[in-house]
FILUMMI-779688 format. One record per residue (C-alpha): residue number from 0; residue in one letter; chain; y, x, z. Coordinates in nm, 2 decimals, padded with zeros to 4 digits. Each point is the difference from the previous one (the first is absolute). Layout:
N
+-----+----+----+--------+--------+--------+
:   i : aa : ch :     c2 :     c1 :     c3 :
+-----+----+----+--------+--------+--------+
: NUM :  A :  A :      Y :      X :      Z :
...
+-----+----+----+--------+--------+--------+
//
This chain:
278
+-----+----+----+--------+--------+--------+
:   i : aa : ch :     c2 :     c1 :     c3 :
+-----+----+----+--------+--------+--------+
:   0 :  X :  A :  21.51 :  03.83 :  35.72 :
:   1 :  X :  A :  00.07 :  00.29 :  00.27 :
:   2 :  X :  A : -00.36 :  00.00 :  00.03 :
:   3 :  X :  A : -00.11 :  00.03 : -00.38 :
:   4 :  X :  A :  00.31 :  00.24 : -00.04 :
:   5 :  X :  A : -00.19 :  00.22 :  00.32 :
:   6 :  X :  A : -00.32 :  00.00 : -00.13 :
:   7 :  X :  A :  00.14 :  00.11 : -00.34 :
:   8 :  X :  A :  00.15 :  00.29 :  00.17 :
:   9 :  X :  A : -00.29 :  00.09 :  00.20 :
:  10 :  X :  A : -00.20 :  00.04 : -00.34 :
:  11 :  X :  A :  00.24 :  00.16 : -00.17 :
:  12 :  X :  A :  00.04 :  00.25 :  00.33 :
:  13 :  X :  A : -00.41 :  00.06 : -00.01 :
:  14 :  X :  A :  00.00 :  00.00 : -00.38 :
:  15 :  X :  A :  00.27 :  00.30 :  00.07 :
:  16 :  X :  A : -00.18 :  00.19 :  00.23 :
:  17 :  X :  A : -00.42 : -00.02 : -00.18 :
:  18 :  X :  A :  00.07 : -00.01 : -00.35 :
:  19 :  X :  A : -00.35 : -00.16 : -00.05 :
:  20 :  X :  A :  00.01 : -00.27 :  00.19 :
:  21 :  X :  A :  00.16 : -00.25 : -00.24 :
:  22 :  X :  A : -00.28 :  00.11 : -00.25 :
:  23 :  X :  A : -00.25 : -00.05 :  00.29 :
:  24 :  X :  A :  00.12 : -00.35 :  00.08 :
:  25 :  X :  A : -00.02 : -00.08 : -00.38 :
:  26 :  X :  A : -00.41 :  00.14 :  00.00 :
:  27 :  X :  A : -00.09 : -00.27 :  00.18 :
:  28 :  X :  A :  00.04 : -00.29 : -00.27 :
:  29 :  X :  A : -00.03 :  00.21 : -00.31 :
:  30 :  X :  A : -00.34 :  00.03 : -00.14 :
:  31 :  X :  A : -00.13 :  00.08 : -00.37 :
:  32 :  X :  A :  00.26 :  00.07 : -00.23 :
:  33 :  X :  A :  00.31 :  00.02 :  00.25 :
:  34 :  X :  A : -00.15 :  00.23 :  00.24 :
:  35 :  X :  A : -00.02 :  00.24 : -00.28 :
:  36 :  X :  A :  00.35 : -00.02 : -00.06 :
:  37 :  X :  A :  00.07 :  00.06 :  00.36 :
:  38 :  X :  A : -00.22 :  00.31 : -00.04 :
:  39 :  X :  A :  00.21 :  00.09 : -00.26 :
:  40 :  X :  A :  00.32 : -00.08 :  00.15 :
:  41 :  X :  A : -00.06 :  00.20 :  00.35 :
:  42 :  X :  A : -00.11 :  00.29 : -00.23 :
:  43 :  X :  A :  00.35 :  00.04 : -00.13 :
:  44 :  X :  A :  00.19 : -00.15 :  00.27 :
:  45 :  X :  A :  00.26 :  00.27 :  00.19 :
:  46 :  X :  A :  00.00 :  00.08 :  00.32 :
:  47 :  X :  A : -00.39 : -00.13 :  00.03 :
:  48 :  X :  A : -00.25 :  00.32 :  00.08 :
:  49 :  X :  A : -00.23 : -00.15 :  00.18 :
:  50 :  X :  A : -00.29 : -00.28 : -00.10 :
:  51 :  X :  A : -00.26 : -00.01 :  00.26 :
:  52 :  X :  A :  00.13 : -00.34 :  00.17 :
:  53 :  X :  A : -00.02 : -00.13 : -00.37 :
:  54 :  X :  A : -00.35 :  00.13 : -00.09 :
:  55 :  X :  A : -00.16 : -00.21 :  00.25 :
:  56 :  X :  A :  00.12 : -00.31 : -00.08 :
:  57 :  X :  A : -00.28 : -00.26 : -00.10 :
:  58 :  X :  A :  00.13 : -00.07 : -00.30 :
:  59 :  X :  A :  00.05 :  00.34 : -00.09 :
:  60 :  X :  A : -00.30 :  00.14 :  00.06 :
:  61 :  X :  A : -00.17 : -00.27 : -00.22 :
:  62 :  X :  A :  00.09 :  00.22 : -00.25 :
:  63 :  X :  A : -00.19 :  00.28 :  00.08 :
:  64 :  X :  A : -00.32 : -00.21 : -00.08 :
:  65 :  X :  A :  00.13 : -00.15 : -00.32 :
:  66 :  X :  A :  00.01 :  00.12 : -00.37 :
:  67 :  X :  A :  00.37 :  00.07 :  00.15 :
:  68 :  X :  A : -00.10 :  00.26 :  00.19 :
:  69 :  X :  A :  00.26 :  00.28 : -00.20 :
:  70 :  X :  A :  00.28 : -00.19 :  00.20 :
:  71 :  X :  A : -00.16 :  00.04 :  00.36 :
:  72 :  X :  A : -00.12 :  00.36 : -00.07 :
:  73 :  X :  A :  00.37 :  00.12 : -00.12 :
:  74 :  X :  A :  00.18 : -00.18 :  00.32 :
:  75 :  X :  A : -00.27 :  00.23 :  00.18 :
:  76 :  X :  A :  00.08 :  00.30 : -00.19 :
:  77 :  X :  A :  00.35 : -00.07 :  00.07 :
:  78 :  X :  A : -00.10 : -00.06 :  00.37 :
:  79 :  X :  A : -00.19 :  00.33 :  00.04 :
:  80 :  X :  A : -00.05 :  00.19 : -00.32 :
:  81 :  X :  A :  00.22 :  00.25 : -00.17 :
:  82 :  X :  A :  00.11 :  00.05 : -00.36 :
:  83 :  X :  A : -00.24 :  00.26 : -00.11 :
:  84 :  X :  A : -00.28 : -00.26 :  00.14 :
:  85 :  X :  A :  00.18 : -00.24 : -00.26 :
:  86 :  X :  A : -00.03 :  00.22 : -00.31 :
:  87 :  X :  A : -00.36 :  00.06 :  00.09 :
:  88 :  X :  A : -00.11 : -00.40 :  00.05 :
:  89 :  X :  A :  00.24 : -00.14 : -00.28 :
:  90 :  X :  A : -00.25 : -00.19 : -00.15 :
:  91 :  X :  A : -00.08 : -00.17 :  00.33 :
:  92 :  X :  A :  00.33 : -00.07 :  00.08 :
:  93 :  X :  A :  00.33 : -00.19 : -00.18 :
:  94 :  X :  A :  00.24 :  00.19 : -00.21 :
:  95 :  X :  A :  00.30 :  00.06 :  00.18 :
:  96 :  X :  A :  00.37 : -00.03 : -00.10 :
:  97 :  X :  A :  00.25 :  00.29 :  00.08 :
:  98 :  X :  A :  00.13 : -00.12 :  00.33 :
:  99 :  X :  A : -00.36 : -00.08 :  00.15 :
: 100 :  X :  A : -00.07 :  00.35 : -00.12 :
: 101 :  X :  A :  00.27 :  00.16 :  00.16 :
: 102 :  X :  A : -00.06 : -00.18 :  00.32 :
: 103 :  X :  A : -00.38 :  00.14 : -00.04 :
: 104 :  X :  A :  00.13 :  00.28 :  00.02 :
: 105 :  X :  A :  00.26 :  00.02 :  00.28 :
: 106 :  X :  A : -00.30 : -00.09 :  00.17 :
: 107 :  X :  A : -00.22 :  00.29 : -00.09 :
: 108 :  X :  A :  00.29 :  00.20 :  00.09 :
: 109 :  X :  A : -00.03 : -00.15 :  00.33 :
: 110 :  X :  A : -00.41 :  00.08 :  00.04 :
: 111 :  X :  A :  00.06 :  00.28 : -00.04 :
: 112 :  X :  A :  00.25 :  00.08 :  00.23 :
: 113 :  X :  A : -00.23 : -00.09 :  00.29 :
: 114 :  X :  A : -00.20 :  00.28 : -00.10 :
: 115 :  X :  A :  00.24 :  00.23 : -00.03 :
: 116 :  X :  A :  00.37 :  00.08 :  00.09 :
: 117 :  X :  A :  00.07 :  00.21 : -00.30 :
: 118 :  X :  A : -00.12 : -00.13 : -00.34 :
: 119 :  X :  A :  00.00 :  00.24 : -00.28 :
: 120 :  X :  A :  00.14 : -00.09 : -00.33 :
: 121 :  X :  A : -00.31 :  00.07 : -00.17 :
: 122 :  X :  A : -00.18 : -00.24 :  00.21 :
: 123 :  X :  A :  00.25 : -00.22 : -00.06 :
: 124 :  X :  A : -00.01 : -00.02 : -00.33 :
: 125 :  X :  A : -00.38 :  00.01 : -00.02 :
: 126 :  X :  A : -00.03 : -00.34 :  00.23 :
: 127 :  X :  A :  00.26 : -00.14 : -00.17 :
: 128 :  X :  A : -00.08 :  00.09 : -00.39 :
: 129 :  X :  A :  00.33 :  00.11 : -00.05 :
: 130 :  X :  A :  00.05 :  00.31 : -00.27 :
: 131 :  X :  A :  00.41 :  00.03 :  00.10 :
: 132 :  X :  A :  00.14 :  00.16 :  00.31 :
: 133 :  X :  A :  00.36 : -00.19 : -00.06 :
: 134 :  X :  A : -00.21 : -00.30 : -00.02 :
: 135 :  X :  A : -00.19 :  00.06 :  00.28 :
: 136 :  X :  A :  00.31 :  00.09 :  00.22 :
: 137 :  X :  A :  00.17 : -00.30 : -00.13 :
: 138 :  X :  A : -00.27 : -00.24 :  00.12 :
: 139 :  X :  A : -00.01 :  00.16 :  00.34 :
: 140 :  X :  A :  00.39 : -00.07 :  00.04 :
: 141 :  X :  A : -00.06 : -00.37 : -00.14 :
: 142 :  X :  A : -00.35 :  00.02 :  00.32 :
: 143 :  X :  A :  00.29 :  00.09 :  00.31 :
: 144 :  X :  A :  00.28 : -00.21 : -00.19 :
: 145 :  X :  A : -00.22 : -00.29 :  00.10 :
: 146 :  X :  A : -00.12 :  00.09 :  00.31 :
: 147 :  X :  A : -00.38 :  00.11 : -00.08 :
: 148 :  X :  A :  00.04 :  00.33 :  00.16 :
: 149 :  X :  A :  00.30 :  00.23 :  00.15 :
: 150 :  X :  A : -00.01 :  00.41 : -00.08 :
: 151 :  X :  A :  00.17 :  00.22 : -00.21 :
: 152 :  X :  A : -00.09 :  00.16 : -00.37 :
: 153 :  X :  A : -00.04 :  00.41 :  00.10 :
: 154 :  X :  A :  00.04 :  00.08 : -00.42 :
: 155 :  X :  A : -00.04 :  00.40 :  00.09 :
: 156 :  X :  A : -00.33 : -00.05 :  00.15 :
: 157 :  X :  A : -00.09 : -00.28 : -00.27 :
: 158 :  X :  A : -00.14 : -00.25 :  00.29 :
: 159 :  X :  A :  00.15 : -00.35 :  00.16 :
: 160 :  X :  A :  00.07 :  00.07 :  00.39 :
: 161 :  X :  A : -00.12 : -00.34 :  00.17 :
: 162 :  X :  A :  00.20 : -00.09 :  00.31 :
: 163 :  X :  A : -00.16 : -00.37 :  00.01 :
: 164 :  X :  A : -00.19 : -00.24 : -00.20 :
: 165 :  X :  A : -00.11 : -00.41 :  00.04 :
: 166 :  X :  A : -00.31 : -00.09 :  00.14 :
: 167 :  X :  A : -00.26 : -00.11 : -00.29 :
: 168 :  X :  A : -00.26 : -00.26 :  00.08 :
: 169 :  X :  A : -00.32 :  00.10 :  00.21 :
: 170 :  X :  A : -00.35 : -00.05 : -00.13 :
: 171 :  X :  A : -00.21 : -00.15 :  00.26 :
: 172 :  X :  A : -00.30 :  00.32 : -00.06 :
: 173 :  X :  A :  00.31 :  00.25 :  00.10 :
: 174 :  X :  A :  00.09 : -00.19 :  00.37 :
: 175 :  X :  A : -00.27 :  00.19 :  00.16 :
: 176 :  X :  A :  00.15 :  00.32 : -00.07 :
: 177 :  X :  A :  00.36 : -00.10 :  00.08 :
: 178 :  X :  A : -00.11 : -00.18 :  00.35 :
: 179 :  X :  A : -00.19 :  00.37 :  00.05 :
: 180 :  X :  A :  00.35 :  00.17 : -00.12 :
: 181 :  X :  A :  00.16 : -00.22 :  00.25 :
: 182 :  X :  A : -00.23 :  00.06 :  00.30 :
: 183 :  X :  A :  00.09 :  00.39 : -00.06 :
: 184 :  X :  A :  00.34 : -00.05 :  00.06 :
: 185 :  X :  A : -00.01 : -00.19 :  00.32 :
: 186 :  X :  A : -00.26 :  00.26 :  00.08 :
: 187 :  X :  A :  00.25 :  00.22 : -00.06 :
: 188 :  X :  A :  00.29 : -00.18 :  00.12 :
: 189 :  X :  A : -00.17 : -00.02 :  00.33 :
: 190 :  X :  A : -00.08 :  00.38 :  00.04 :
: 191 :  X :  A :  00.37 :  00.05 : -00.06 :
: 192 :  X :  A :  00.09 : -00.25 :  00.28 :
: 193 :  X :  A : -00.20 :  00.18 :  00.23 :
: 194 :  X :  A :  00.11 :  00.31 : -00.06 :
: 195 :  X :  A :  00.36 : -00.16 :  00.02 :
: 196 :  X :  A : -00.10 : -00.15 :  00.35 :
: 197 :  X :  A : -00.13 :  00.31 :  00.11 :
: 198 :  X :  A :  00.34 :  00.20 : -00.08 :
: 199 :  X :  A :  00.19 : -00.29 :  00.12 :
: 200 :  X :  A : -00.24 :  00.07 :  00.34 :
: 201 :  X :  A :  00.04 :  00.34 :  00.04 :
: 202 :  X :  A :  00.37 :  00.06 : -00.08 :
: 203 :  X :  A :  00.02 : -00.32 :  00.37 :
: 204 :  X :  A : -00.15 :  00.22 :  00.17 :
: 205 :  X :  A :  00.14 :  00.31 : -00.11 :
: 206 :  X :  A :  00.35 : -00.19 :  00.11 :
: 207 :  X :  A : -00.10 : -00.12 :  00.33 :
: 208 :  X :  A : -00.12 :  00.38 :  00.10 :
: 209 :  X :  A :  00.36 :  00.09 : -00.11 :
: 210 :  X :  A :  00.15 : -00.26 :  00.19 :
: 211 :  X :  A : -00.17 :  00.09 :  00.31 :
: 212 :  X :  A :  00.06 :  00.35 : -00.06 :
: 213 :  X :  A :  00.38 : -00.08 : -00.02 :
: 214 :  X :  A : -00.01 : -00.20 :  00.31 :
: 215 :  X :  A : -00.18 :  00.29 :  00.21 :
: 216 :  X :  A :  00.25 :  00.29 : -00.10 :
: 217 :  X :  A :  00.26 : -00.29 :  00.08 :
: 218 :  X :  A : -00.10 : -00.08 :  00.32 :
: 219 :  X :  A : -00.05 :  00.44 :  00.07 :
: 220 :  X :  A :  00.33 :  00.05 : -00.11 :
: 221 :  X :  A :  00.17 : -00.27 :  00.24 :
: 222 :  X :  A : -00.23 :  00.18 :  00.27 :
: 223 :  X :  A :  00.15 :  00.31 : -00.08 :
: 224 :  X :  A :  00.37 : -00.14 : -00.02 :
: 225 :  X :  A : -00.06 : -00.17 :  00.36 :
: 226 :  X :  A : -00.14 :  00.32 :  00.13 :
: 227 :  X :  A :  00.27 :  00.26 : -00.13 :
: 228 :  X :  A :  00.26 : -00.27 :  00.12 :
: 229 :  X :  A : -00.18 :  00.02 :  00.36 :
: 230 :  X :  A :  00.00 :  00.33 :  00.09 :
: 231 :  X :  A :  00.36 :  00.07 : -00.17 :
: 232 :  X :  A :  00.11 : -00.29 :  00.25 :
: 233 :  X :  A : -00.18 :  00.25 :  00.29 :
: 234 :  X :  A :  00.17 :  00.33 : -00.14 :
: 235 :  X :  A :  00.30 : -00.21 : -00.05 :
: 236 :  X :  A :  00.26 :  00.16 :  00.26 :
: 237 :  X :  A :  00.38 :  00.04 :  00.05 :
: 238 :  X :  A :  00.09 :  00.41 : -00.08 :
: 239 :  X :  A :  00.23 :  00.00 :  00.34 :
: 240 :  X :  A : -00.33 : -00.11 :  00.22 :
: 241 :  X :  A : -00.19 :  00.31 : -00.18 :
: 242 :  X :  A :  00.24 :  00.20 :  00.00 :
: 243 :  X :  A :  00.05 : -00.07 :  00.37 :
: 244 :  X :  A : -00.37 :  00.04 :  00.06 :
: 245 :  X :  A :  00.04 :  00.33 : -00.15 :
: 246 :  X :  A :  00.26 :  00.14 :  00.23 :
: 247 :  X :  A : -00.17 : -00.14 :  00.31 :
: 248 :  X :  A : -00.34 :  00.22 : -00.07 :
: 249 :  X :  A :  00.24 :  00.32 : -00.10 :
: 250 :  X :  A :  00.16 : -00.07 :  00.36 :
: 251 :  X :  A : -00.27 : -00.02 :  00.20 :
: 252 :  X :  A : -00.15 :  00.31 : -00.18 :
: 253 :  X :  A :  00.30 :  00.18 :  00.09 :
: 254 :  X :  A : -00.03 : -00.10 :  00.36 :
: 255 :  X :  A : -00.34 :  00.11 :  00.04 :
: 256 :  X :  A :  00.09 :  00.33 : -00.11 :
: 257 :  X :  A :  00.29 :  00.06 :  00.23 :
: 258 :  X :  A : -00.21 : -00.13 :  00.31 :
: 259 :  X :  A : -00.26 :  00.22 : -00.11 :
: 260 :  X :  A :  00.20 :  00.27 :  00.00 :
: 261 :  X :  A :  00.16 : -00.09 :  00.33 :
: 262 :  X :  A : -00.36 : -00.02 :  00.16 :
: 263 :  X :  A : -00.03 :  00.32 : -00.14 :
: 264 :  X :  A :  00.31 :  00.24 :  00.13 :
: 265 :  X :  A : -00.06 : -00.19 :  00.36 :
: 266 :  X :  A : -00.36 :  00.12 :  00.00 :
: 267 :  X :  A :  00.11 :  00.37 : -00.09 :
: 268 :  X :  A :  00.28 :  00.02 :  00.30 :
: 269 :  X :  A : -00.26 : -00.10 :  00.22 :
: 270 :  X :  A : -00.24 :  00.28 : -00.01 :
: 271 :  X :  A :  00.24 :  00.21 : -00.04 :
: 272 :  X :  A :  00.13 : -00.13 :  00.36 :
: 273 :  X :  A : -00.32 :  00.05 :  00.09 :
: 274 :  X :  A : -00.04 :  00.37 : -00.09 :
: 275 :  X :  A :  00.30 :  00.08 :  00.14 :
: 276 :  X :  A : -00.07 : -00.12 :  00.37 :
: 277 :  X :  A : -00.31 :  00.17 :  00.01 :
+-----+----+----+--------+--------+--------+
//
């Protein structure tokens, strides 16, 4: 029982999460008559905008080749097509009820957003067939109430600002292009990390320079410091020995004067000795 009551839950959890995959699951044993009604079930189901996992289904696509084929070709409108290619191919195609309509439509709204940010009313309400702006303003609340896209209604500039829509099946023709798209950006994306490396490079280096730089005026200023400190330690002497030094020289100065003097007025009563005895 745990087990049944597991798997139960894990169904209902993926059931949850991909809206189609309970209609999916069911395509594989309907044929004829009841995968019509499953066509015409997913059509109108909520919360289901996307039908290319459905499509190719074997018994699905055994429509396409049948007198049936109205069923297959409408699933694959509603897989890649858009409302105003519905009201050109009606006779091709089944009539549809007012919530497969509007669900046509919330999907038109959403091809077009991937073609541009900013749709115009008017465009709006050409794609769409729509004569009413109230109407048409109403069904792009009742598009972002469930999800289809997120923006915002700009009424004085008469256009719906697109800040994200759902991703709409691919057409296998159109993968060339978006693998080509997709090369571009990691074209791109690598340029940027190369420049980004380069940067990154550059701003290392710039820091180690600085870093030696700092170390080298370090290392001069403690230089400096140990060579000021050095000779003040030299000049560094106690005022009594200068000032003794001082009165030392200024002694023996005077000395020498007085002897020189001396020598002097000895030298002068000498010769005048010596005049005199003569």
């Amino acid at each position: 029982m745990t087990s049944d009551k597991a798997d139960k839950n894990a169904s209902s959890s993926t059931s949850s999460n991909n809206p189609l995959e309970q209609f999916v699951l069911l395509a594989k044993s309907a044929k004829g008559a009841a995968a019509m009604e499953l066509i015409r079930q997913v059509l109108a189901a909520p919360g289901v905008h996307v039908f290319g996992e459905l499509l190719d289904m074997p018994n699905i696509k055994e429509l396409e080749n049948g007198p049936n084929i109205n069923y297959y070709r409408t699933l694959r409108l509603f897989a890649y097509g858009t409302y105003r290619q519905y009201l050109e191919n009606k006779d091709q195609l089944l009539d549809l009820n007012v919530a497969e309509k509007k669900k046509l439509q919330h999907l038109t709204i959403v091809t077009l957003a991937t073609k541009m940010k900013c749709i115009p009313y008017s465009v709006l309400l050409q794609e769409l067939d729509m004569k009413n702006v109230r109407d048409l303003e109403d069904l792009i609340i009742e598009a972002i109430y469930a999800d289809v896209i997120h923006g915002k209604l700009d009424q004085k500039n008469s256009q719906l600002e697109v800040d994200y829509a759902i991703g709409r099946d691919t057409q296998s023709n159109v993968l060339g292009c978006i693998v080509d798209t997709l090369q571009e950006w990691c074209d791109s994306c690598e340029t940027v990390l190369r420049c980004v490396e380069q940067q990154i490079n550059r701003a290392n280096a710039e820091k180690n320079r600085a870093l030696k730089h700092k170390e080298a005026v370090e290392t001069e200023v403690i230089n400096i410091k140990k060579t000021l400190k050095a000779q003040t330690q030299d000049s560094d002497e106690p005022m009594d020995t200068r000032r003794l030094d001082l009165d030392s020289r200024e002694a023996i100065a005077q000395g020498g004067d007085k002897m020189k003097k001396s020598i002097k007025a000895k030298s002068l009563r000498s010769s005048s000795k010596f005049w005199q005895s003569k």
